[in-house]
Structures are given as C-alpha cells and as structure tokens.
C-alpha positions as a LaTeX table, in Angstrom:
\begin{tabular}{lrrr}
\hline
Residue & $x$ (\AA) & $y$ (\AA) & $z$ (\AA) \\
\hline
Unk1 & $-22.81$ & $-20.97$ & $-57.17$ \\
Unk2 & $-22.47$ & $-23.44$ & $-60.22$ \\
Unk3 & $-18.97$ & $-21.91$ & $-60.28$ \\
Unk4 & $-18.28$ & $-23.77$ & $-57.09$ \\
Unk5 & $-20.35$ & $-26.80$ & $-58.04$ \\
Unk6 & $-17.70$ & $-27.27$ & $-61.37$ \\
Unk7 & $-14.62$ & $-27.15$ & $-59.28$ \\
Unk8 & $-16.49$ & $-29.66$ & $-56.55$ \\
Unk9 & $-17.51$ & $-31.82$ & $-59.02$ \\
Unk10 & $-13.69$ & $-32.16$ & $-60.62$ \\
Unk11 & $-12.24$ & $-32.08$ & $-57.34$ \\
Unk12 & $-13.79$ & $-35.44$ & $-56.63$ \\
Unk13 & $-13.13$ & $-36.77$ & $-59.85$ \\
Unk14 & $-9.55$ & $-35.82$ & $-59.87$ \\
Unk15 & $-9.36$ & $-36.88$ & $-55.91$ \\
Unk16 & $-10.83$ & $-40.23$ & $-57.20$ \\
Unk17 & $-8.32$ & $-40.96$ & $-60.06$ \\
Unk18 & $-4.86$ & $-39.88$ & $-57.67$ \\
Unk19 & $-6.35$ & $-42.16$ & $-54.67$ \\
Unk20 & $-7.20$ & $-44.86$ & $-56.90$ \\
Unk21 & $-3.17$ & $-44.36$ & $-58.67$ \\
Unk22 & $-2.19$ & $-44.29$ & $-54.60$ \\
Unk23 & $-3.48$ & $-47.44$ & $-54.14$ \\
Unk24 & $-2.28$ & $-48.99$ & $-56.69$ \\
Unk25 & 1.46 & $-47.50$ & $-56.62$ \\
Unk26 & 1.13 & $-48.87$ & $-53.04$ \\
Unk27 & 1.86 & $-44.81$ & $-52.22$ \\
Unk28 & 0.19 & $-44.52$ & $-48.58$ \\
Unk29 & 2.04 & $-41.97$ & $-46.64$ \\
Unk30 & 0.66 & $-39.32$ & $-45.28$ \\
Unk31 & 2.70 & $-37.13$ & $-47.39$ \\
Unk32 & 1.51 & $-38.95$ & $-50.46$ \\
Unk33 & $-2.26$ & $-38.02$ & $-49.41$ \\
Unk34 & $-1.08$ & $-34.27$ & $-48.71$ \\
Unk35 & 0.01 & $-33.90$ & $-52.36$ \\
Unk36 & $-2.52$ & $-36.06$ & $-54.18$ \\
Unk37 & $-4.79$ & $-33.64$ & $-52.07$ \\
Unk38 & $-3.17$ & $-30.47$ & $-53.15$ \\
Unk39 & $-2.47$ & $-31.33$ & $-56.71$ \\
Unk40 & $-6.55$ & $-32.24$ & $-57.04$ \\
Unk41 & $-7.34$ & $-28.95$ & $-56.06$ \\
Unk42 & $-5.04$ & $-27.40$ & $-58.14$ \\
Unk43 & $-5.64$ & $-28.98$ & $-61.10$ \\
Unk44 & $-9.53$ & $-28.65$ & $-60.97$ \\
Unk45 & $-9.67$ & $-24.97$ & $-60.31$ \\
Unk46 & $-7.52$ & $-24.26$ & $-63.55$ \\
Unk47 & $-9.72$ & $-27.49$ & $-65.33$ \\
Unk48 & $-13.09$ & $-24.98$ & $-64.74$ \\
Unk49 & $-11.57$ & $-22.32$ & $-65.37$ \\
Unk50 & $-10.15$ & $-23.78$ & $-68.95$ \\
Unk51 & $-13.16$ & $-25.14$ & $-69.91$ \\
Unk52 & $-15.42$ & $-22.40$ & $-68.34$ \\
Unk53 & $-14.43$ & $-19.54$ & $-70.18$ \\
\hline
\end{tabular}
C-alpha cells in the first residue's frame, strides 16, 4: 500500500512540473496533455522504484 502511495505522490509532482512547463511553452494540445500524462507515469514508477530499493 505505501508502494502505491510513493508512485501517487510522484505522479502528482511530476504531473505538476510538465503542466506547469505546458503552460508556459504555451503547449496545449491534446496531444501535448497525452504525453505529459504518459511520461509522468513513467517516470515516477521507475523514480520509486530507484529510490525504493
């Protein structure tokens, strides 16, 4: 369970820094979103699991 609390917690963090860099790149698409989206997830599953083990 605090597995899955880690990779929420950087999830939002890393959501928060790419939306912030979308709106200030002025990079609104919806296509934009999809891969700000993606890459969040991406990079905070293999952020816990770095600095988990």
């Amino acid at each position: 369970m605090e597995v899955f609390i880690m990779i929420l917690f950087a999830f939002l963090i890393m959501m928060a820094i790419s939306s912030f860099l979308n709106i200030m790149l002025k990079t609104t698409k919806k296509k934009d979103w999809l891969i700000s989206f993606l890459l969040s997830a991406f990079l905070s599953i293999v952020l816990v699991m770095f600095l988990g083990s």
